[in-house]
Backbone as CSV, one residue per row, in Angstrom:
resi,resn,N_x,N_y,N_z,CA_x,CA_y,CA_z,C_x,C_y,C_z
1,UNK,-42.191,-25.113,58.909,-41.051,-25.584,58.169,-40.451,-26.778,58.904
2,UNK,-40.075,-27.516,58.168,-39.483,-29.003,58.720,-38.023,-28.217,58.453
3,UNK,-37.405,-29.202,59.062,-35.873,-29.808,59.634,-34.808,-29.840,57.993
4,UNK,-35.444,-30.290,57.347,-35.058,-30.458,55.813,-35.094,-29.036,55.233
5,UNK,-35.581,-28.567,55.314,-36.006,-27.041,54.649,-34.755,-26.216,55.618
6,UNK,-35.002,-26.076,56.871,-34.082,-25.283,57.251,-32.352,-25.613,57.329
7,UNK,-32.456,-27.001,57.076,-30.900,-27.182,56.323,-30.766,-26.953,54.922
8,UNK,-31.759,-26.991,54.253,-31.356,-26.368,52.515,-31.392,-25.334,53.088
9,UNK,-31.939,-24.562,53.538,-31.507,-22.397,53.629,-30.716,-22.201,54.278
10,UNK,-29.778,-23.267,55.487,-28.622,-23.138,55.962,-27.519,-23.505,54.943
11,UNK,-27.707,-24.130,54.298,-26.849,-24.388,53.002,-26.909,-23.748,51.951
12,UNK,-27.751,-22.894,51.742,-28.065,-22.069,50.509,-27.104,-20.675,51.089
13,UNK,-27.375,-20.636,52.076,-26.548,-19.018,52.841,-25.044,-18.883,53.197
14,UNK,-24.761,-20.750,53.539,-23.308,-20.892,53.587,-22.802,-20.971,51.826
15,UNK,-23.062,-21.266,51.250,-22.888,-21.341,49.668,-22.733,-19.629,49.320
16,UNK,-24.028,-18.652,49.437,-23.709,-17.744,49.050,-22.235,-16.688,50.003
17,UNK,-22.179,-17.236,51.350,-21.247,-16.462,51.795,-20.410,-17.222,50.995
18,UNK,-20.014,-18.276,50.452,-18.562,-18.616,50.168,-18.339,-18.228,48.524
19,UNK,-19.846,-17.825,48.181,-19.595,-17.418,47.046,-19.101,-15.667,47.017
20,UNK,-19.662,-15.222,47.907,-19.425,-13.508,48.163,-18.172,-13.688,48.015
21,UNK,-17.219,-14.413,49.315,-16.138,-14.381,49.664,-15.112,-14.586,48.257
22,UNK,-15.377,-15.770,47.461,-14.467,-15.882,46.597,-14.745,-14.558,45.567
23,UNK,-15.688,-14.030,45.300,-15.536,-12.747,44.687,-14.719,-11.649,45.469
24,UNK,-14.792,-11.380,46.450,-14.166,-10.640,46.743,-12.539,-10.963,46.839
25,UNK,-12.342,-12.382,47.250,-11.131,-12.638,47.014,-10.287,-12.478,45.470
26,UNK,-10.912,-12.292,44.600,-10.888,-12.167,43.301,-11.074,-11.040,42.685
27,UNK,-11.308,-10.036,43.465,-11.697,-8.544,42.904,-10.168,-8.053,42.926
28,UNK,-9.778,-7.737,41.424,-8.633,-6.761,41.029,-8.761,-5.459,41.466
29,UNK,-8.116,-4.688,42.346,-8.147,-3.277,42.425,-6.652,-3.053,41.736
30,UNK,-6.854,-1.803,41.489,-5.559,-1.054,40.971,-5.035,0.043,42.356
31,UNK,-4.069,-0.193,43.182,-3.957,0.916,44.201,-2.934,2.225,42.886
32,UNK,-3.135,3.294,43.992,-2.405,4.457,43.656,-0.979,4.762,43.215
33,UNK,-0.251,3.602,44.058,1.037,3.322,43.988,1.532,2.947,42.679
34,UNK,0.724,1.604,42.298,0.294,0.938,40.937,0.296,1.824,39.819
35,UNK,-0.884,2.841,40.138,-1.031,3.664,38.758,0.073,4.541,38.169
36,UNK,0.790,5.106,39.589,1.876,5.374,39.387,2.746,5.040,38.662
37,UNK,3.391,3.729,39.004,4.109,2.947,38.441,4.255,2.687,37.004
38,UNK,2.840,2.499,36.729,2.400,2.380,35.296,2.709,3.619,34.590
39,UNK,2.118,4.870,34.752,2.479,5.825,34.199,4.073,6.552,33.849
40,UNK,4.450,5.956,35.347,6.197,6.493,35.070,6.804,5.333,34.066
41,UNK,6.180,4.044,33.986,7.300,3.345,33.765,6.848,2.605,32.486
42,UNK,5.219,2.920,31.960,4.822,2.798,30.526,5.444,3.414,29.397
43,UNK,5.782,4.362,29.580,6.614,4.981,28.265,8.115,4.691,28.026
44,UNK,9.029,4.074,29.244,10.269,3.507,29.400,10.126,2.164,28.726
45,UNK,8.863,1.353,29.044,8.550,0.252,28.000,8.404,0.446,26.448
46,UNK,7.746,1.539,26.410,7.273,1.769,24.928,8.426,2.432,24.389
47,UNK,9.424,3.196,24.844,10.300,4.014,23.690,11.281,2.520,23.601
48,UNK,11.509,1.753,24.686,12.529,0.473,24.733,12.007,-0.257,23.119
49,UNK,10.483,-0.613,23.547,10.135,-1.457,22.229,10.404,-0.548,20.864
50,UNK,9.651,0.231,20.713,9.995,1.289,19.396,11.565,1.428,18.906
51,UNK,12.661,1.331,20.072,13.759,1.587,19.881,14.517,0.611,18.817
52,UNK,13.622,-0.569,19.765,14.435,-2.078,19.138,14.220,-2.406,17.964
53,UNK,12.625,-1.722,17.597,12.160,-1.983,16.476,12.270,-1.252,15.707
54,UNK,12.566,0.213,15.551,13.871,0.938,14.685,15.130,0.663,14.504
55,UNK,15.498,0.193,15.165,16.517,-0.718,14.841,16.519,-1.901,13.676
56,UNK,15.863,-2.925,14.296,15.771,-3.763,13.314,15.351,-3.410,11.823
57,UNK,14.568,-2.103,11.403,13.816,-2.128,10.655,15.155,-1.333,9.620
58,UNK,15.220,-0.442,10.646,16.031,0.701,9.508,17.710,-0.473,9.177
59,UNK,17.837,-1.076,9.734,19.126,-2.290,9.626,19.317,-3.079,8.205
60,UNK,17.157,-3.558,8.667,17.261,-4.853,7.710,17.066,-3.985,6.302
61,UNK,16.334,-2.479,6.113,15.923,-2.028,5.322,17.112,-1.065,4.470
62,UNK,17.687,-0.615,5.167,18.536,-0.045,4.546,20.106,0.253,5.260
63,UNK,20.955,-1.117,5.686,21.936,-1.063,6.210,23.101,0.117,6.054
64,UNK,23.254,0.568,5.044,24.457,1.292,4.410,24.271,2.862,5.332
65,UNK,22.750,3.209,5.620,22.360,4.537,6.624,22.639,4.311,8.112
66,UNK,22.765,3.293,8.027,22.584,3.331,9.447,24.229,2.769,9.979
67,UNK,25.393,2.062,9.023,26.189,1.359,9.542,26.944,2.145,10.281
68,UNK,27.287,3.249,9.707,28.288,4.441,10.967,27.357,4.849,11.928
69,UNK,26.027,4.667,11.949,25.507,4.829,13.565,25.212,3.923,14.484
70,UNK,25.932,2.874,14.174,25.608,1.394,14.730,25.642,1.469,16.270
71,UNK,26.881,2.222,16.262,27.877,1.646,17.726,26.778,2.946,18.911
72,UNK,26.530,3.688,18.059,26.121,5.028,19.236,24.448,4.625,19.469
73,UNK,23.819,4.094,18.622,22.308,2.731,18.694,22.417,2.228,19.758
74,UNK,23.097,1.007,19.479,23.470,0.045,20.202,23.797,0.294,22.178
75,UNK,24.820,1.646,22.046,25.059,2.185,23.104,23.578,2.558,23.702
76,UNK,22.658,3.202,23.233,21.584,3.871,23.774,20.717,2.801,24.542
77,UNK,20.293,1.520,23.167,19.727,0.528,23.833,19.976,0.383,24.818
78,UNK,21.519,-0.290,24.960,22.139,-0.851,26.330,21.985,-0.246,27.445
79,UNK,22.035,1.312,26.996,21.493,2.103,28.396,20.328,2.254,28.911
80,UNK,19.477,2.077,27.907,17.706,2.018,28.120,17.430,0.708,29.004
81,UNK,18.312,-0.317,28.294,17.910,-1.937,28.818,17.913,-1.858,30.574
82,UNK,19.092,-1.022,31.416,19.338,-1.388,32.841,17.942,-1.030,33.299
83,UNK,17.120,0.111,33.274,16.194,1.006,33.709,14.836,0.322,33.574
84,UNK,15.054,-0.200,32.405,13.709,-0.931,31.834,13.732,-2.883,32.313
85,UNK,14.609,-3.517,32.582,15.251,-4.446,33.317,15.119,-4.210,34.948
86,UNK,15.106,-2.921,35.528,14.786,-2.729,37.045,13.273,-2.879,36.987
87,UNK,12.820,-2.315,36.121,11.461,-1.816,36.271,10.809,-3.162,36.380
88,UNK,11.172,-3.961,34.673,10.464,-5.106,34.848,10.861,-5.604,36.355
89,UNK,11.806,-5.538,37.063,11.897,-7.138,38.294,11.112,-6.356,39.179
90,UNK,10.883,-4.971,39.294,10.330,-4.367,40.421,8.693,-4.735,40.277
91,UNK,7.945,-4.762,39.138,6.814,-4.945,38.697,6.339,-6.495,38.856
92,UNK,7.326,-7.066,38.749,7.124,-9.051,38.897,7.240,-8.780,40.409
93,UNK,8.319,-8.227,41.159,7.968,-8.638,42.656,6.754,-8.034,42.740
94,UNK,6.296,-7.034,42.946,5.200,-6.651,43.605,4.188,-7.533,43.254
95,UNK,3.988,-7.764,41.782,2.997,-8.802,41.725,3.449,-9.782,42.296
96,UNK,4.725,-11.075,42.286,4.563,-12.005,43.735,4.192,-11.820,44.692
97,UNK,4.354,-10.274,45.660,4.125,-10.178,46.707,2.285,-10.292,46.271
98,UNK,2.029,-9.565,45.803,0.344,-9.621,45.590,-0.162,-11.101,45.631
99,UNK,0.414,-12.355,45.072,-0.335,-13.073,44.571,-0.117,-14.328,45.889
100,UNK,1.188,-13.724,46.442,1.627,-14.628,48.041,0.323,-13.838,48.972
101,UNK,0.261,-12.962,48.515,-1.114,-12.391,50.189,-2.055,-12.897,49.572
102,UNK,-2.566,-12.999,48.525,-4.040,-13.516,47.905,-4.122,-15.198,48.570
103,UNK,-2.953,-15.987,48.384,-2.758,-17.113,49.013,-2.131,-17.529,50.307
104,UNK,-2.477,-16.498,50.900,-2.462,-16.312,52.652,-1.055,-16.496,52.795
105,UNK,0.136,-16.014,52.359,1.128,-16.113,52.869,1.915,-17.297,52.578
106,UNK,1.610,-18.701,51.605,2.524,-18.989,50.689,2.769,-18.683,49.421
107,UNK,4.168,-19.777,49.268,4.617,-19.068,48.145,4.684,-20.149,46.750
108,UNK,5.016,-19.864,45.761,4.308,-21.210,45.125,5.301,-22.602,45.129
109,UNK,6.238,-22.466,45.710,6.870,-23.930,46.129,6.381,-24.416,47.569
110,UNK,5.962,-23.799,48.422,5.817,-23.902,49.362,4.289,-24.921,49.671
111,UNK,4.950,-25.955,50.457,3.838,-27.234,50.492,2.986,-27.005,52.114
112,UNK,3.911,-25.923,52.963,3.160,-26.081,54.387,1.908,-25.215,54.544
């Protein structure tokens, strides 16, 4: 083997490590914590949406049933909203924190 040959297979091997690497840098896992999360805090999403959207529906559809239960609705939402409002900011940080370690520790304003 010449000199030429063993720099294409030194380059063919640095290519595939950098190709391994970016896969693995790119592999989604779901940890335990996560699944958690999801499970406690999927159905706090879903009765929130369903809520809003009984609302609107039974409102636009037949106002006159629903106008003396407006205020005690309305109340429930508002109370659903704080819980489901934590959840979402708790779910966005963790994913920042996830997506700041994927990019070694900046953050996305961050130029150093």
């Amino acid at each position: 083997m010449n000199e030429s040959e063993v720099s294409i297979q030194e380059e063919l091997l640095e290519a595939k490590q950098k190709i391994f690497e970016l896969e693995a840098a790119t592999k989604t896992t779901l940890l335990p914590s996560q699944l958690l999360v999801i499970i406690l805090v999927g159905p706090l999403f879903l009765s929130f949406t369903a809520l809003g959207i009984l609302i609107c529906y039974k409102t636009l559809n037949n106002p006159a049933t629903i106008s003396p239960h407006i205020q005690n609705i309305l109340l429930v939402f508002a109370i659903f909203s704080t819980p489901v409002t934590a959840a979402a900011a708790t779910i966005c940080s963790l994913m920042a924190d996830e997506l700041k370690a994927r990019l070694g520790g900046k953050g996305f304003g961050d130029e150093t």
